[in-house]
PDB file of N, CA, C and O in Angstrom:
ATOM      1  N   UNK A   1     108.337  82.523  88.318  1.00  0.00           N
ATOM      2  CA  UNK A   1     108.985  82.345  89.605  1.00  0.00           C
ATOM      3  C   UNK A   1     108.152  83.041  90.675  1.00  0.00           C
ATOM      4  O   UNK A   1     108.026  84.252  90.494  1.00  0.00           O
ATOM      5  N   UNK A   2     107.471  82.456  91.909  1.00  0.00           N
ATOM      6  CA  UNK A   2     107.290  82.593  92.865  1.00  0.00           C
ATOM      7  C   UNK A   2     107.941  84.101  93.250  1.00  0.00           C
ATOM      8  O   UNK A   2     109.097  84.399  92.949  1.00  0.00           O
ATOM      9  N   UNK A   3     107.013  85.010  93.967  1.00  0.00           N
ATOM     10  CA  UNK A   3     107.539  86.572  94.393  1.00  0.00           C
ATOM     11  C   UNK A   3     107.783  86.163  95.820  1.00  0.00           C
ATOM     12  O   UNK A   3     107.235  85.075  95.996  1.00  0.00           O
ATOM     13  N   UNK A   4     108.284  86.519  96.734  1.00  0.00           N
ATOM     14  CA  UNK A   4     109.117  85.991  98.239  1.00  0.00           C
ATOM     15  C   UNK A   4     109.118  87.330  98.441  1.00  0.00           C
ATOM     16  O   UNK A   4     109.568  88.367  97.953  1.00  0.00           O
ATOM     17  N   UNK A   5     108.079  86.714  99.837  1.00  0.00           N
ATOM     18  CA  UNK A   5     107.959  88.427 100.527  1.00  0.00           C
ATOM     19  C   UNK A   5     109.044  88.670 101.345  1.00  0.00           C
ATOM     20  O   UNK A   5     109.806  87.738 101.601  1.00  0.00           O
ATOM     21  N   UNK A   6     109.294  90.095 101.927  1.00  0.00           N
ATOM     22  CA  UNK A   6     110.077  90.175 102.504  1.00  0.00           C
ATOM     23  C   UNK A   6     110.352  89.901 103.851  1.00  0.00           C
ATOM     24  O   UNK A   6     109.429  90.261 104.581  1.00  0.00           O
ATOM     25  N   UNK A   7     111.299  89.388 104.435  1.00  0.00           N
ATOM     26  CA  UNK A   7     110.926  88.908 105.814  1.00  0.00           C
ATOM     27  C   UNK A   7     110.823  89.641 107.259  1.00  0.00           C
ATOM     28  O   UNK A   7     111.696  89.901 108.087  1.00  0.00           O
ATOM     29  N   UNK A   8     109.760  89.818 107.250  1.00  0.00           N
ATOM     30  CA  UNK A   8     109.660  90.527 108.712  1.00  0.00           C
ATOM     31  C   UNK A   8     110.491  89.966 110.332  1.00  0.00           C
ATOM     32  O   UNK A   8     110.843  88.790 110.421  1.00  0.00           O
ATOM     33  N   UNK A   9     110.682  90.768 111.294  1.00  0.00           N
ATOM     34  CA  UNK A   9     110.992  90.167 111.963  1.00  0.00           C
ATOM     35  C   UNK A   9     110.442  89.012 112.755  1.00  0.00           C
ATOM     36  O   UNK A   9     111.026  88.134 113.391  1.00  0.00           O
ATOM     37  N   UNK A  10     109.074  89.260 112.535  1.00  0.00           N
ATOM     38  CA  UNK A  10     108.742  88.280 113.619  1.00  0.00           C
ATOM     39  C   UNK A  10     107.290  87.683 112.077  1.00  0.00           C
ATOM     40  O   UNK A  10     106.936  88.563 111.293  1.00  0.00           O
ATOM     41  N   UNK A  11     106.847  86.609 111.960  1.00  0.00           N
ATOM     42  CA  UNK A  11     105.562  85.985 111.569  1.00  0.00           C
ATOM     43  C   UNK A  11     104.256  85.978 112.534  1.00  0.00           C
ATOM     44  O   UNK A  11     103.863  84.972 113.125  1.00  0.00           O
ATOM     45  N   UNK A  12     103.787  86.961 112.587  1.00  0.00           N
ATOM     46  CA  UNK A  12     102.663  86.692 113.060  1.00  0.00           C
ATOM     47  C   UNK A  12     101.162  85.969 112.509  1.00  0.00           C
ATOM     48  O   UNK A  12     101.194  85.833 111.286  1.00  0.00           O
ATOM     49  N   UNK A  13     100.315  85.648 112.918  1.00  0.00           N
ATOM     50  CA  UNK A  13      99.182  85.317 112.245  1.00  0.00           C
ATOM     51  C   UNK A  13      98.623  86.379 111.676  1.00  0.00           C
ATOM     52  O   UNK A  13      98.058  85.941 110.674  1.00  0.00           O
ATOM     53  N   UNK A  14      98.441  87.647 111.752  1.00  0.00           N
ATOM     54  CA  UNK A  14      98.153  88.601 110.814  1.00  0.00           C
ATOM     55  C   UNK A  14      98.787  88.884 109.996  1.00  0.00           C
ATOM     56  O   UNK A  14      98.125  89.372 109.080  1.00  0.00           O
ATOM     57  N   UNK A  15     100.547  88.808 109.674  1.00  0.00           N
ATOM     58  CA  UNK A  15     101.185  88.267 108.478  1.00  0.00           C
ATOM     59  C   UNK A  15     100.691  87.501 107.352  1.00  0.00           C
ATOM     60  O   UNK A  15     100.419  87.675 106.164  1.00  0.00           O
ATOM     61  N   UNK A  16     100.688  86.238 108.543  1.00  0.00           N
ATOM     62  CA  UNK A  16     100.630  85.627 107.262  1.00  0.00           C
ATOM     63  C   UNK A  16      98.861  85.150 106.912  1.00  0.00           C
ATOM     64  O   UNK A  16      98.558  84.401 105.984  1.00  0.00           O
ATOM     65  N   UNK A  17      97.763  85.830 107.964  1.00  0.00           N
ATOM     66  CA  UNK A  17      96.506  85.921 107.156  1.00  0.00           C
ATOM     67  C   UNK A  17      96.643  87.453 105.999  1.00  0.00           C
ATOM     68  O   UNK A  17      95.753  87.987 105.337  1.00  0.00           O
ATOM     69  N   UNK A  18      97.551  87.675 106.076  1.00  0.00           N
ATOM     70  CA  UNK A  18      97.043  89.477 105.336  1.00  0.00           C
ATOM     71  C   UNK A  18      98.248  88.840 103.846  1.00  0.00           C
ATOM     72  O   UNK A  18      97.987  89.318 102.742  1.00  0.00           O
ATOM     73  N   UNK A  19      99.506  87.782 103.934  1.00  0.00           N
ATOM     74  CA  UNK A  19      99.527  87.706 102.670  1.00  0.00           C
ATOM     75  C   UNK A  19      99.204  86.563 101.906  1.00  0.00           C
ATOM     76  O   UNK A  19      99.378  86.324 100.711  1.00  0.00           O
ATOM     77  N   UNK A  20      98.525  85.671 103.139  1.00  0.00           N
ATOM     78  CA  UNK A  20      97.772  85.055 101.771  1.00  0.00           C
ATOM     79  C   UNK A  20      96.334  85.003 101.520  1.00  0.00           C
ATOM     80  O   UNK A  20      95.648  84.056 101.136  1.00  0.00           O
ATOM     81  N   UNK A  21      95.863  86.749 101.942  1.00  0.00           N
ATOM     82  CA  UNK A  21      94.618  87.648 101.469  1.00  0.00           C
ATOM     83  C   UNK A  21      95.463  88.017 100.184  1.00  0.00           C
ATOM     84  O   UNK A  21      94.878  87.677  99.156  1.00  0.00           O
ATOM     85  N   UNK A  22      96.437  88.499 100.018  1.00  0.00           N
ATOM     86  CA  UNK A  22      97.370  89.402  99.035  1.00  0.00           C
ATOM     87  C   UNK A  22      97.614  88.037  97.916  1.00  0.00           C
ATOM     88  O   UNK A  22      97.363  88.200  96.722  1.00  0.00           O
ATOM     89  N   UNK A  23      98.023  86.963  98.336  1.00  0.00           N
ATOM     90  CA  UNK A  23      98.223  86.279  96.732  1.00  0.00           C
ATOM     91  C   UNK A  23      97.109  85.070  96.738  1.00  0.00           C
ATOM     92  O   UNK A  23      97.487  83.985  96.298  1.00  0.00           O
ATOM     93  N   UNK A  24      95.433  85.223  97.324  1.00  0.00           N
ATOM     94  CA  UNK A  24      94.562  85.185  96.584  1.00  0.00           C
ATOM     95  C   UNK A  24      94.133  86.115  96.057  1.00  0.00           C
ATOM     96  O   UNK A  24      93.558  85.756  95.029  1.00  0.00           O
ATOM     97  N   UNK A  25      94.083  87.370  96.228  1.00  0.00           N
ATOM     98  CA  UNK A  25      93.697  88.805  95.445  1.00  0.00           C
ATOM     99  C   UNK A  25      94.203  88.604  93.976  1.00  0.00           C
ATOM    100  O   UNK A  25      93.497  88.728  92.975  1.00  0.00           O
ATOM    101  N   UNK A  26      95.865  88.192  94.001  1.00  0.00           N
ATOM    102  CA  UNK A  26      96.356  88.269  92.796  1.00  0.00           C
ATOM    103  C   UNK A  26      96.434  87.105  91.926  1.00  0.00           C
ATOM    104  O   UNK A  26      97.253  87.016  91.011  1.00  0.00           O
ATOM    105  N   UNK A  27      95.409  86.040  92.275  1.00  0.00           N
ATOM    106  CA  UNK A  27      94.911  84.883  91.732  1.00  0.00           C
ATOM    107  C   UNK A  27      96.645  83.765  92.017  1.00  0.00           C
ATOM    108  O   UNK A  27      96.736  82.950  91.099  1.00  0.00           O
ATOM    109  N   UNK A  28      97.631  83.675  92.852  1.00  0.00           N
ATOM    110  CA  UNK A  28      98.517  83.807  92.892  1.00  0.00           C
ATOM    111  C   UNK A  28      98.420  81.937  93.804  1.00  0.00           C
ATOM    112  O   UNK A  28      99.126  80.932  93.720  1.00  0.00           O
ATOM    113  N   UNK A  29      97.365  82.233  94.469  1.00  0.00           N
ATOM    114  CA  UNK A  29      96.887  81.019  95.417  1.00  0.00           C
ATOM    115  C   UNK A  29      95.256  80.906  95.430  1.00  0.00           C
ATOM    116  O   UNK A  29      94.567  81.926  95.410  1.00  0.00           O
ATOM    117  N   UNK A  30      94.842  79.950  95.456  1.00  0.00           N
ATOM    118  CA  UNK A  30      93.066  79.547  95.640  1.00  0.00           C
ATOM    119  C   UNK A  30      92.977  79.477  97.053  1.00  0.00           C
ATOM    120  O   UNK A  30      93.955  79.274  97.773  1.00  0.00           O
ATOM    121  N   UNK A  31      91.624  79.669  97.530  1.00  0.00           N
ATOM    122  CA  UNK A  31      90.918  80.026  98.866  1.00  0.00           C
ATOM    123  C   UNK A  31      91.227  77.932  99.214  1.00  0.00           C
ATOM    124  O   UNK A  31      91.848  77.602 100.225  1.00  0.00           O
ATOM    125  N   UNK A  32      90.933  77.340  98.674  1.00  0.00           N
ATOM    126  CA  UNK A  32      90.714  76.197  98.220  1.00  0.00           C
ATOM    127  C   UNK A  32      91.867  75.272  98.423  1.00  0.00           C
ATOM    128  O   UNK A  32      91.539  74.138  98.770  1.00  0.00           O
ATOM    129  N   UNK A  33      93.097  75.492  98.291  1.00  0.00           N
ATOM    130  CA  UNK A  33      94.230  75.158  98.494  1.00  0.00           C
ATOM    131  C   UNK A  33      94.766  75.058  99.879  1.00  0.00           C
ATOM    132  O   UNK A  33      94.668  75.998 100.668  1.00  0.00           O
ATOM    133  N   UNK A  34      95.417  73.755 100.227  1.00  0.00           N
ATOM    134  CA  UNK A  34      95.706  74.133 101.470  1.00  0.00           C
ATOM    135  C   UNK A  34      96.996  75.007 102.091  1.00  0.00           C
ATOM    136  O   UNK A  34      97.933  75.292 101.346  1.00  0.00           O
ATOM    137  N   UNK A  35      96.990  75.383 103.394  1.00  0.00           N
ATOM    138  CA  UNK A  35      98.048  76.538 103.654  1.00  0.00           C
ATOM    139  C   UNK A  35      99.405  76.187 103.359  1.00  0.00           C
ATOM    140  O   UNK A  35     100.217  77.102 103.217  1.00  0.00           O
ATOM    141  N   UNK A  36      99.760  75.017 103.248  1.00  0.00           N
ATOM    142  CA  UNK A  36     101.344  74.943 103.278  1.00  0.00           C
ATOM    143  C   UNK A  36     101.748  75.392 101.451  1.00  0.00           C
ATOM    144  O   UNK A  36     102.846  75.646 100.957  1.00  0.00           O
ATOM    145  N   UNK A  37     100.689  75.357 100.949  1.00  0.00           N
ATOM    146  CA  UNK A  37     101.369  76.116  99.863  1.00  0.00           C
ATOM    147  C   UNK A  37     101.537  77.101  99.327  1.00  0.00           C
ATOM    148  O   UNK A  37     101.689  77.335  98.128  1.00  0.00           O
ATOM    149  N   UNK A  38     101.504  78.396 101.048  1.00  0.00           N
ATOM    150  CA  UNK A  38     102.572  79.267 101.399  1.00  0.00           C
ATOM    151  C   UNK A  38     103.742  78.807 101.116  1.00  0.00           C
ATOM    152  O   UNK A  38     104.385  79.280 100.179  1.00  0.00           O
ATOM    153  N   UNK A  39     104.123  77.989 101.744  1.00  0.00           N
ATOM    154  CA  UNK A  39     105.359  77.970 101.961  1.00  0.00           C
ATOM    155  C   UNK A  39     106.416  78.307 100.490  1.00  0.00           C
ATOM    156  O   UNK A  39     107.625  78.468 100.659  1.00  0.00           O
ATOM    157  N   UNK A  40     105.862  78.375  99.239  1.00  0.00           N
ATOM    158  CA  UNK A  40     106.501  78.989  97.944  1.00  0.00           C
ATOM    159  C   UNK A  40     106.536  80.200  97.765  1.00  0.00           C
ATOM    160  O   UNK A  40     107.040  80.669  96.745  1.00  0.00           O
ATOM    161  N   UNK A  41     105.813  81.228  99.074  1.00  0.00           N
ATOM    162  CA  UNK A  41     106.092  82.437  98.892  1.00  0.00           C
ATOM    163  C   UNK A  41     107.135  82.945 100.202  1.00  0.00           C
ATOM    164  O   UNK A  41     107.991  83.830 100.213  1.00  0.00           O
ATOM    165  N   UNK A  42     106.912  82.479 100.735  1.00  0.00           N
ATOM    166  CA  UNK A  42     107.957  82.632 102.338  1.00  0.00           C
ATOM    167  C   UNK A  42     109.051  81.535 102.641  1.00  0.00           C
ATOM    168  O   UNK A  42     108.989  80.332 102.896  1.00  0.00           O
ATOM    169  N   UNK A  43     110.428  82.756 102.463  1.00  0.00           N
ATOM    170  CA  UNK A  43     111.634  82.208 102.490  1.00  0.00           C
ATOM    171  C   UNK A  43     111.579  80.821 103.671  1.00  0.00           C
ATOM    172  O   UNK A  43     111.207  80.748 104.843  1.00  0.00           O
ATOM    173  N   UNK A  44     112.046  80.000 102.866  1.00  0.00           N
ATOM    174  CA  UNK A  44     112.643  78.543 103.794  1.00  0.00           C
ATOM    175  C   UNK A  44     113.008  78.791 104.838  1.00  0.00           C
ATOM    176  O   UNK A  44     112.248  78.260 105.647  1.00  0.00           O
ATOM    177  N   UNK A  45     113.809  79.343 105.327  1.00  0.00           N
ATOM    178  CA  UNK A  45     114.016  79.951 106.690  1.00  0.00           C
ATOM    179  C   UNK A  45     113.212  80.629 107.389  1.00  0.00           C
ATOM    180  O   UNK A  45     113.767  81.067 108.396  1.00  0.00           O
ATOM    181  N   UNK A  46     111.973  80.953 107.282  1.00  0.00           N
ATOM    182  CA  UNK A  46     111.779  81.434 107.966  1.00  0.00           C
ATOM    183  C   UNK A  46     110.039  81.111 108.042  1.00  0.00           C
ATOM    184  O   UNK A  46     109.105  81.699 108.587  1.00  0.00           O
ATOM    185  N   UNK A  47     110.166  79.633 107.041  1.00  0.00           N
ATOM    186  CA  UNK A  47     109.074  78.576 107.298  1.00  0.00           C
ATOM    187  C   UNK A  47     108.757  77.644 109.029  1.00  0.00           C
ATOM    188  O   UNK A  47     107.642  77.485 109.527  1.00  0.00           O
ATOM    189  N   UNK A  48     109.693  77.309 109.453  1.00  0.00           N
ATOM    190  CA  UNK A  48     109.093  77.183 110.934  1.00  0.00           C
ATOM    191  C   UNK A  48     108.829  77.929 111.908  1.00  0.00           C
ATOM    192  O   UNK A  48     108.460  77.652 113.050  1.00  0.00           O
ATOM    193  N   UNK A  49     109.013  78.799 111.458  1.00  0.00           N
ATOM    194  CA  UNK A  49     108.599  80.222 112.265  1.00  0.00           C
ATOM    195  C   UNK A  49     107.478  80.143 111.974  1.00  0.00           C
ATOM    196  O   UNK A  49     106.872  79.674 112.938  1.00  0.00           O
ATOM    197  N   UNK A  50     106.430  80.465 110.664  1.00  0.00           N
ATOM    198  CA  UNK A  50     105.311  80.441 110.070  1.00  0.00           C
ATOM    199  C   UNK A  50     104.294  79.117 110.589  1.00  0.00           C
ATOM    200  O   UNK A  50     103.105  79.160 110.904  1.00  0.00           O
ATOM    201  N   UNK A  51     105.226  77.952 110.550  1.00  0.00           N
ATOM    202  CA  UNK A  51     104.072  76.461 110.787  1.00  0.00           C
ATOM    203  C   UNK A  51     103.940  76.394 112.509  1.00  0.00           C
ATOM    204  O   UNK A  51     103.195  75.636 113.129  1.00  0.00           O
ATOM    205  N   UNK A  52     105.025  77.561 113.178  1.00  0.00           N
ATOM    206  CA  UNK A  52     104.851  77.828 114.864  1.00  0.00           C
ATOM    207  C   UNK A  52     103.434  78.810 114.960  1.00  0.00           C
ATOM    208  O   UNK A  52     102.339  78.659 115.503  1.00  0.00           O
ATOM    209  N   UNK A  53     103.818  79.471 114.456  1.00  0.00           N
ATOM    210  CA  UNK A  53     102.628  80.451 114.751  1.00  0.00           C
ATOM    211  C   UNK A  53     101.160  80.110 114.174  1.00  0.00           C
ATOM    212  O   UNK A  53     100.132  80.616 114.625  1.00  0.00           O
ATOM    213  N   UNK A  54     101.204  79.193 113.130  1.00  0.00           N
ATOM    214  CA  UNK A  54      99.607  78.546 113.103  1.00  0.00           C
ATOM    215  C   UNK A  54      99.266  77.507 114.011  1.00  0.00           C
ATOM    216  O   UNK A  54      98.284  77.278 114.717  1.00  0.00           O
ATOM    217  N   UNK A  55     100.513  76.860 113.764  1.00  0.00           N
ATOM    218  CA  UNK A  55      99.940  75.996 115.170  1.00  0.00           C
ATOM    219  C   UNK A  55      99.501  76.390 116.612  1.00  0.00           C
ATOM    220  O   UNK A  55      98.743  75.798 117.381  1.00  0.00           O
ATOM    221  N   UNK A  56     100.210  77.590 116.768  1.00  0.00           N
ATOM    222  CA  UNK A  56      99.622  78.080 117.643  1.00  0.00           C
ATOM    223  C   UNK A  56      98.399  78.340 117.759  1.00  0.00           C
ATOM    224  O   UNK A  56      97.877  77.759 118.711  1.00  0.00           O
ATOM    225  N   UNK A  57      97.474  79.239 116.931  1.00  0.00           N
ATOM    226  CA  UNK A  57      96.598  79.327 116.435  1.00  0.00           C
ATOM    227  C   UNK A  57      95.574  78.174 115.885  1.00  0.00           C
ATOM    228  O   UNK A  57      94.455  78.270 115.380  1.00  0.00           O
ATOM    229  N   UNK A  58      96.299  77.185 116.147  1.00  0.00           N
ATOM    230  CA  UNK A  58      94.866  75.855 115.873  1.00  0.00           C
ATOM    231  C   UNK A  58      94.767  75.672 114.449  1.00  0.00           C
ATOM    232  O   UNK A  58      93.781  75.143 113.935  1.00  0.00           O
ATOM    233  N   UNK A  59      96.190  76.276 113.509  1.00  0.00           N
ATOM    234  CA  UNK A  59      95.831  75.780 112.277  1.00  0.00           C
ATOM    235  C   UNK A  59      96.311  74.596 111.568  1.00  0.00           C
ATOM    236  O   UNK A  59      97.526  74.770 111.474  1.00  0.00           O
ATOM    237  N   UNK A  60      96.040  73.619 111.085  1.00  0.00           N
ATOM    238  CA  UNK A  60      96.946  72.592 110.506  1.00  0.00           C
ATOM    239  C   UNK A  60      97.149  73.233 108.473  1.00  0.00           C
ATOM    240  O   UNK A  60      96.373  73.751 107.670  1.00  0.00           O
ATOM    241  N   UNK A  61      98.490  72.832 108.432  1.00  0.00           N
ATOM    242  CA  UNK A  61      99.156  72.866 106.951  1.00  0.00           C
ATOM    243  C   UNK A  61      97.916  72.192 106.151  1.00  0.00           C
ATOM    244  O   UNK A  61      97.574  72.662 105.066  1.00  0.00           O
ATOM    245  N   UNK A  62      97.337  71.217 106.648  1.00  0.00           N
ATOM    246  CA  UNK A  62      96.602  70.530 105.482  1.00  0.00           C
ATOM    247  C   UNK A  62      95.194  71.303 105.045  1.00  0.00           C
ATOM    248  O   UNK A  62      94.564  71.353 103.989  1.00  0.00           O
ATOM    249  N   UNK A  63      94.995  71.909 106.425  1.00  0.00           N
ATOM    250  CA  UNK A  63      93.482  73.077 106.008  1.00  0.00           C
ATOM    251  C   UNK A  63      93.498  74.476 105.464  1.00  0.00           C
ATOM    252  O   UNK A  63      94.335  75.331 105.752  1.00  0.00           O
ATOM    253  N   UNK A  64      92.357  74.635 104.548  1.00  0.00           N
ATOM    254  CA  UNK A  64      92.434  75.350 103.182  1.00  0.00           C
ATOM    255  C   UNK A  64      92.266  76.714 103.667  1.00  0.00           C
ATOM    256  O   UNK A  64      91.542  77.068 104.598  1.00  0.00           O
ATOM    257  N   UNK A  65      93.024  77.450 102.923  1.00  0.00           N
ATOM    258  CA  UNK A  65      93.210  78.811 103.124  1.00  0.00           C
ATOM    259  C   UNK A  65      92.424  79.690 103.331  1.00  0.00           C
ATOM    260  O   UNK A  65      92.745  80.793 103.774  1.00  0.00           O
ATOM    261  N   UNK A  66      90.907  79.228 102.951  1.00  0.00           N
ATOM    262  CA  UNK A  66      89.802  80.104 103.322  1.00  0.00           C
ATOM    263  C   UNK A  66      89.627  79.896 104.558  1.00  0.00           C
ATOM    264  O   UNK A  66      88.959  80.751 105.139  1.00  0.00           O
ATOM    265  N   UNK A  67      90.150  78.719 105.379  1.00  0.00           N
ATOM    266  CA  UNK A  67      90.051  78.613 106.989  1.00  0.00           C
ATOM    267  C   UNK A  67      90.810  79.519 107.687  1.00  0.00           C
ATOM    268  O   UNK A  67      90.406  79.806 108.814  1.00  0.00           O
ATOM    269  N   UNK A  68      92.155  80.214 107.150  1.00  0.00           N
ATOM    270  CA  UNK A  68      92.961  81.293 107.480  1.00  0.00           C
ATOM    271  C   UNK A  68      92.366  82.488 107.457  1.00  0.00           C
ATOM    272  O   UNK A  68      92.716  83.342 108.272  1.00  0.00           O
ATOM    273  N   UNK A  69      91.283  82.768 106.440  1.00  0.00           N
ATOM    274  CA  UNK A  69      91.407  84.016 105.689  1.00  0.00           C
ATOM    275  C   UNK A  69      89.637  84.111 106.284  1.00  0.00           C
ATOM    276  O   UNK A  69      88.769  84.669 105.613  1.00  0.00           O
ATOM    277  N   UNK A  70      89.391  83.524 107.496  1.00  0.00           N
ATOM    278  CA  UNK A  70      87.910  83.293 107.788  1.00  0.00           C
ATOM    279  C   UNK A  70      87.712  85.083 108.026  1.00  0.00           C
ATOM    280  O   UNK A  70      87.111  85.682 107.134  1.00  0.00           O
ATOM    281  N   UNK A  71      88.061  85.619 108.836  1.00  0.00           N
ATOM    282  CA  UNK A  71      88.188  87.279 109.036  1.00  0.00           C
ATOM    283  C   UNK A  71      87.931  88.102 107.896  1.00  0.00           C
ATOM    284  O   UNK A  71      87.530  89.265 107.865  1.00  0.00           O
ATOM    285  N   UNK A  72      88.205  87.369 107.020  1.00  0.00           N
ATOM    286  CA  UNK A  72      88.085  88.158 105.554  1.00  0.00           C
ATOM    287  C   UNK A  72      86.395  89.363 105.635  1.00  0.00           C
ATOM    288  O   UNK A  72      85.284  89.180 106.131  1.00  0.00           O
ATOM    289  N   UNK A  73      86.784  90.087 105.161  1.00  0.00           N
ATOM    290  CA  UNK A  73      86.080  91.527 104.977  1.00  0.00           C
ATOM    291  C   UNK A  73      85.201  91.107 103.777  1.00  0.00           C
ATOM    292  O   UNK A  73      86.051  91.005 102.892  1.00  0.00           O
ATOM    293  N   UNK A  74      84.084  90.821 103.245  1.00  0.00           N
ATOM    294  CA  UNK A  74      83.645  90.900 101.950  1.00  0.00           C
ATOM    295  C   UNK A  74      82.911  92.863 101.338  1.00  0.00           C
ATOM    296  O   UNK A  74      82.710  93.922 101.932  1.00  0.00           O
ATOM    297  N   UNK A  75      82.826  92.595 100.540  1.00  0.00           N
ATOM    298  CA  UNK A  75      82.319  93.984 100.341  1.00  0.00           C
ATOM    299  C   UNK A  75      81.270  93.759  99.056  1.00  0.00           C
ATOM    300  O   UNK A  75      81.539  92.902  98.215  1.00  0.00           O
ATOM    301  N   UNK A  76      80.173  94.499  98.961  1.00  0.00           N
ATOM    302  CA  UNK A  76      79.006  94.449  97.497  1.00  0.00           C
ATOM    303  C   UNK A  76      79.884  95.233  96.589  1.00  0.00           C
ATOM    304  O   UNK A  76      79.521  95.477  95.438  1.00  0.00           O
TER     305      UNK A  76
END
């Protein structure tokens, strides 16, 4: 079963780039996959909140999570 984070008050885009940094870390989601399949970790309710704030941000559901997670930090 899917882990469901807890819901903050507000979804921001650093939300939800920082947890789905957190469930590709935990092999949980692929870089590869596209974003709406968040939506199995973040409560239903509080999914158009989430598809507002990427859109805001210029993101579409259908583009892959490494397009979210572009900020990503690498390290040697």
């Amino acid at each position: 079963m899917p882990k469901v984070i807890q819901s903050p008050t507000k979804y921001t885009i650093d939300v939800i780039t920082e947890e789905a940094a957190r469930l590709v870390r935990e092999r949980r989601l692929h870089r590869r996959q596209p974003i709406y399949t968040l939506c199995k970790y973040i409560p239903a309710r509080e999914w158009p909140n989430v598809e507002c704030e990427l859109e805001r941000h210029d993101f579409l559901l259908r583009d892959s999570i490494i397009d979210l997670l572009s900020k990503e930090e690498w390290r040697d």
